[in-house]
C-alpha positions in Angstrom: 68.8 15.1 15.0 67.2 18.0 13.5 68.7 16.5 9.7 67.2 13.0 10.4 63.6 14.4 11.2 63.7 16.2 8.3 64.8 13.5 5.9 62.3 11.2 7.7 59.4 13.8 6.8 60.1 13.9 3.3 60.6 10.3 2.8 56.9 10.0 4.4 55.7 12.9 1.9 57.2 11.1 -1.1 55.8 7.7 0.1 52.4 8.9 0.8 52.5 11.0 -2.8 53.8 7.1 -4.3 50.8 5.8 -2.8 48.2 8.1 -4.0 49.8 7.8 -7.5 49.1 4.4 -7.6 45.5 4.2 -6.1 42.5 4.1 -8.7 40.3 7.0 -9.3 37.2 6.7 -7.5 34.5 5.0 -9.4 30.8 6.7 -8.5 29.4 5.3 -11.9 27.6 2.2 -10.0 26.2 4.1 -7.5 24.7 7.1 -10.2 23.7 3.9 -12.1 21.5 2.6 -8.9 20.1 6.3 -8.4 18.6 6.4 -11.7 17.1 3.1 -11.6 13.4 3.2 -10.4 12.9 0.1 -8.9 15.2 -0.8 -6.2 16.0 -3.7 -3.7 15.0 -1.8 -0.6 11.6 -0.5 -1.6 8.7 -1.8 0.0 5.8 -1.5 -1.9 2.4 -1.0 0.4 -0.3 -0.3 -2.0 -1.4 0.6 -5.7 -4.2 3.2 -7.2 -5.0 4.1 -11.3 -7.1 6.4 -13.2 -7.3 6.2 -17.0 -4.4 8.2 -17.2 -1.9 6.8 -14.8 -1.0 3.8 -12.5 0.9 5.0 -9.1 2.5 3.1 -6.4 3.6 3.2 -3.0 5.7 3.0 -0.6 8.8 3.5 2.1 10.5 6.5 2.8 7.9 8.7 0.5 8.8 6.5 -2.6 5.7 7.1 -5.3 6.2 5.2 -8.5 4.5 6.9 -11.5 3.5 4.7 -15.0 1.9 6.0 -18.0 1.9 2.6 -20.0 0.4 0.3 -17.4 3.4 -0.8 -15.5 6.0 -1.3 -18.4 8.2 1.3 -17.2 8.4 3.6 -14.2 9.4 6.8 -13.2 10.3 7.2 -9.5 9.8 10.2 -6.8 10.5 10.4 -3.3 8.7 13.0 -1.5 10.4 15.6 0.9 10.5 14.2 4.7 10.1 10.4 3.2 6.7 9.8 5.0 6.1 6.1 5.2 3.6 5.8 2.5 1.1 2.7 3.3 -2.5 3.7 1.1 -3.4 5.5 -1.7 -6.9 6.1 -3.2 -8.2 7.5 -6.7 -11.0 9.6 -6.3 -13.8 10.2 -9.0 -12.7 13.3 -10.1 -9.4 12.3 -10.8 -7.3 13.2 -7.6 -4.9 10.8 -5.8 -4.8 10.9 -1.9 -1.9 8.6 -0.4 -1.6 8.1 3.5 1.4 8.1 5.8 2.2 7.3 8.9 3.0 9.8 10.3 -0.8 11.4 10.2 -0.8 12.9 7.0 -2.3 12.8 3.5 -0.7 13.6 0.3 -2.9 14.6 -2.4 -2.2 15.0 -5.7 -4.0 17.3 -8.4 -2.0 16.3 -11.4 -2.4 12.7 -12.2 0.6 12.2 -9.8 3.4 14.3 -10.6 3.4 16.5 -7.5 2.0 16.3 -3.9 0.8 18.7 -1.2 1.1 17.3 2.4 -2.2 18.0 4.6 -2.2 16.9 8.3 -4.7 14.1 9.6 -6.5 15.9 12.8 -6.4 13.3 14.5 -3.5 11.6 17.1 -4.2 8.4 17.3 -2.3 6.0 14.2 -4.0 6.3 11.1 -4.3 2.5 8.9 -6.3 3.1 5.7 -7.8 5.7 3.2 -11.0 5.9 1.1 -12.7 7.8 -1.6 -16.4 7.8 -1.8 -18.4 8.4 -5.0 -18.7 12.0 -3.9 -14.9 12.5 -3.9 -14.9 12.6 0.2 -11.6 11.1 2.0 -12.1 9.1 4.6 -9.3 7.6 7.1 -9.6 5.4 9.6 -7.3 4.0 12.5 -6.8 3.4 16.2 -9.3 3.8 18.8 -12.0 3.2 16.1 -10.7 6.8 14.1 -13.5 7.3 11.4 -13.0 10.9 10.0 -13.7 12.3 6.9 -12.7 15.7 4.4 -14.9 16.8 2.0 -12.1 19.4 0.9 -9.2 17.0 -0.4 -7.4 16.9 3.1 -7.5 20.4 4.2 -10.3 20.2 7.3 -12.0 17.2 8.9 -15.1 16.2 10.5 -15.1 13.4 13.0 -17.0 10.1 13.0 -15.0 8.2 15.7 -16.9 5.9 18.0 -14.8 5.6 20.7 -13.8 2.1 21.1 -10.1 0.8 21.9 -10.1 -0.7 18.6 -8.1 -0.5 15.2 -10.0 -0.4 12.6 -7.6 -1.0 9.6 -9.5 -1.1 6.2 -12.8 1.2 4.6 -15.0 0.9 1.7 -17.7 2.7 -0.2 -19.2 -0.3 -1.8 -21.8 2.6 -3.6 -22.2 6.2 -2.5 -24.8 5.4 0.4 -23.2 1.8 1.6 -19.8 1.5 3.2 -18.0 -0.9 5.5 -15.3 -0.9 7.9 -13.7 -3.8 9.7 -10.7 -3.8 12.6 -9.1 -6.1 14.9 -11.1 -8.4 17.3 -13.6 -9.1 14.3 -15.4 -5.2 15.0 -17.2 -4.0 11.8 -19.5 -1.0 11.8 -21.8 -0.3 8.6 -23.4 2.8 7.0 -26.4 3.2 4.9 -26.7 7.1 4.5 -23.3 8.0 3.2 -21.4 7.6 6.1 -23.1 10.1 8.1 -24.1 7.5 10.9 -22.3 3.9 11.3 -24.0 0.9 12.7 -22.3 -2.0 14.5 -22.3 -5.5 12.5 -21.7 -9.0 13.8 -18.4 -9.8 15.2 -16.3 -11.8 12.5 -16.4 -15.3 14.2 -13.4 -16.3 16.0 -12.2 -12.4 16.2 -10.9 -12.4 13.0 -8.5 -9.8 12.5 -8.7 -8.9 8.8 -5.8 -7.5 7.1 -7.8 -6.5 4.3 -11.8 -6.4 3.0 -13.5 -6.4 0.0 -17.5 -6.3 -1.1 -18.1 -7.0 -4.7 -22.2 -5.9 -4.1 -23.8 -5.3 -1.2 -24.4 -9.4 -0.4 -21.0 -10.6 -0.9 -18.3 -9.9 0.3 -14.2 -11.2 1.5 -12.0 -10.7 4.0 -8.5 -11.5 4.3 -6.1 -12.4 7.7 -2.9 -14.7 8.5 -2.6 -18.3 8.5 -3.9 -18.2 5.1 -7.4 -17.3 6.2 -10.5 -15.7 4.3 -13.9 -15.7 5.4 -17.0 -15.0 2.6 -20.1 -13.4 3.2 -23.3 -13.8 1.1 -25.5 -12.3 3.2 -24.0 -8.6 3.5 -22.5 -9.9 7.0 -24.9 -11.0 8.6 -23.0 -14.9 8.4 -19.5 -15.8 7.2 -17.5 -19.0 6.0 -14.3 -19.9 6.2 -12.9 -21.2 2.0 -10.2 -23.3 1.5 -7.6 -21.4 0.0 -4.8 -24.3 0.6 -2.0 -22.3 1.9 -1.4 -21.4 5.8 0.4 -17.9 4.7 -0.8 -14.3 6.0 -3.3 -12.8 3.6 -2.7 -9.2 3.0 -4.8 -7.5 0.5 -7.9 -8.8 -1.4 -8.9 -7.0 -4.5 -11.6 -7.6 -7.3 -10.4 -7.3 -10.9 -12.7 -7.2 -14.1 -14.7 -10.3 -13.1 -12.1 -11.9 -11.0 -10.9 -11.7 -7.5 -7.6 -11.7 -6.5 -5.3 -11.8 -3.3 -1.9 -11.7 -2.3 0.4 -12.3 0.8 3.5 -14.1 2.4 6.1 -16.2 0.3 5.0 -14.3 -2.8 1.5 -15.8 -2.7 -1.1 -15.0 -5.6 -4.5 -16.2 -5.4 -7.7 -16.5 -7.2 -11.0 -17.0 -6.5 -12.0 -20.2 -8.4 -15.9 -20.9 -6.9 -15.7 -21.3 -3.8 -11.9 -21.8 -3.3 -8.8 -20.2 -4.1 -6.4 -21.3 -6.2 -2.4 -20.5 -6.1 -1.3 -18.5 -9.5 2.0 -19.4 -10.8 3.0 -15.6 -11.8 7.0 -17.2 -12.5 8.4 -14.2 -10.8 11.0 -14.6 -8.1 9.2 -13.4 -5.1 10.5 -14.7 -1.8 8.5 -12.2 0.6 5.8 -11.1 0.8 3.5 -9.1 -1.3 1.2 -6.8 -0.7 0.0 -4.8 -3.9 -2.3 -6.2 -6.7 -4.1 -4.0 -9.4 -5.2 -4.1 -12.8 -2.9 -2.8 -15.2 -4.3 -2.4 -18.4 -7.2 -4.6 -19.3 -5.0 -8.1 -19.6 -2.3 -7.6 -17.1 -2.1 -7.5 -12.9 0.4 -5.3 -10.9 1.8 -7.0 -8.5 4.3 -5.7 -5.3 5.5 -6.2 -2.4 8.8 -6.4 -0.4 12.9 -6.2 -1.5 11.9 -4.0 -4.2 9.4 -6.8 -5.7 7.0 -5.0 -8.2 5.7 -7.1 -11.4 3.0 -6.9 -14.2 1.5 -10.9 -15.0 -0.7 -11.7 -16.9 -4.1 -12.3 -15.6 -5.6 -16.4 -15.3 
């Protein structure tokens, strides 16, 4: 008995060494080959932001894409903890302030290259960052968050007004007039530099806009679902639907050069064609949706979204 188990253990031994003689090496040369790429199929691009040094983009799992030839190639970083990135802003003076989720923002001193973490002091969900002429960041978010650092993230004042109310998007249309708008149609306005903020008119219907943009202090856009976007020519005082022939959700709404542009579901491009929209055929493969579009350079847009979807066109 004791002869057979023996036998029987080094027949096993010489199989198993047969076996592993006649498996392949491990290949890890297609997975090295993925890591190095900088745009991938799982990034979800959220928003966009350029100086006259470098574009930047943003994303999932602290993903921050990094051009220095306006989009033609990329270099990719992902910053410790992966904070799901969803804003980032250029300030005047050169610094870039991106927004997470997680009630933080990352600010960077160097045109991009590295990032230092601040903490929002806030707890309620933060939903979009601003810049004003005088190089203030301003954040605003659930339960009608307005606050504001004049010290590039490192203390904050609050401007909250107290309402159960996201307020999702903020702009400083010059350095004494800004807007904010949030669900339900709320909008508050300020004429001193955002030291007090006056309520507007509802948006009709409760229009929840996704995204808002004022080209002057008259006229202005903003963006929600079913294809929706409302104009303003009065500094929103009235607004009017225009037909922008698609029933998609509208997601951001940016003025480039002398054109206005917009983006959303089904890899939608618009433009703002009097007082209409028309689709853009950019002839890129975009199923989902997109949410980033920028300049990049002076003939060119940026545009991003989901499934790793991120694209210069050229501008029509």
């Amino acid at each position: 008995m004791k002869t057979t188990l023996v036998r029987s253990a080094v027949l096993t031994l010489a199989a198993a060494g047969a076996l592993a003689a006649c498996e392949s090496p491990l290949n890890l040369e297609g997975v090295a080959a993925t890591e190095s790429v900088p745009i991938r199929r799982g990034d979800l691009y959220q928003d966009a932001a350029s100086s006259d040094q470098v574009l930047l983009v943003v994303g999932n799992h602290g993903l921050v894409l990094r051009s220095v030839d306006a989009g033609t190639t990329w270099s990719r970083q992902e910053l410790p903890g992966w904070p799901s990135l969803i804003d980032i802003v250029a300030c005047p003076n050169g610094q870039f302030a991106a927004l997470a989720t997680e009630g933080q923002v990352l600010v960077s001193a160097d045109a991009g290259q590295t990032w230092v973490s601040r903490p929002i002091q806030t707890e309620e969900s933060p939903q979009g960052i601003t810049c004003d002429p005088r190089n203030r960041l301003w954040v605003v978010g659930s339960f009608t968050t307005i606050i504001v650092s004049d010290d590039a993230g490192e203390t904050w004042d609050d401007h909250s007004i107290g309402d159960d109310t996201i307020l999702t998007t903020i702009q400083f249309i010059d350095a004494e007039h800004a807007s904010i708008f949030g669900e339900f149609g709320f909008n508050v306005h300020s004429t001193d530099g955002g030291e007090t903020w006056t309520p507007g008119e509802p948006l009709p219907d409760e229009f929840y806009p996704q995204d808002a943009y004022f080209r002057d202090l008259d006229s202005g856009w903003v963006a929600g679902l079913a294809g929706q976007i409302m104009h303003t020519a009065d500094g929103g005082r009235t607004w009017a639907l225009q037909d922008t022939g698609t029933l998609v959700p509208i997601y951001s709404i940016a003025g480039i050069g002398a054109d206005i542009y917009a983006v959303g579901g089904e890899g939608t491009l618009l433009r703002l064609d009097g007082d209409g929209w028309v689709r853009v055929n950019h002839g890129q493969p975009v199923r989902l949706h997109l949410r980033v579009v920028h300049a990049a350079g002076t003939d060119r847009l940026l545009i991003g979204g989901a499934a790793g979807a991120l694209y210069t066109v050229p501008r029509s």
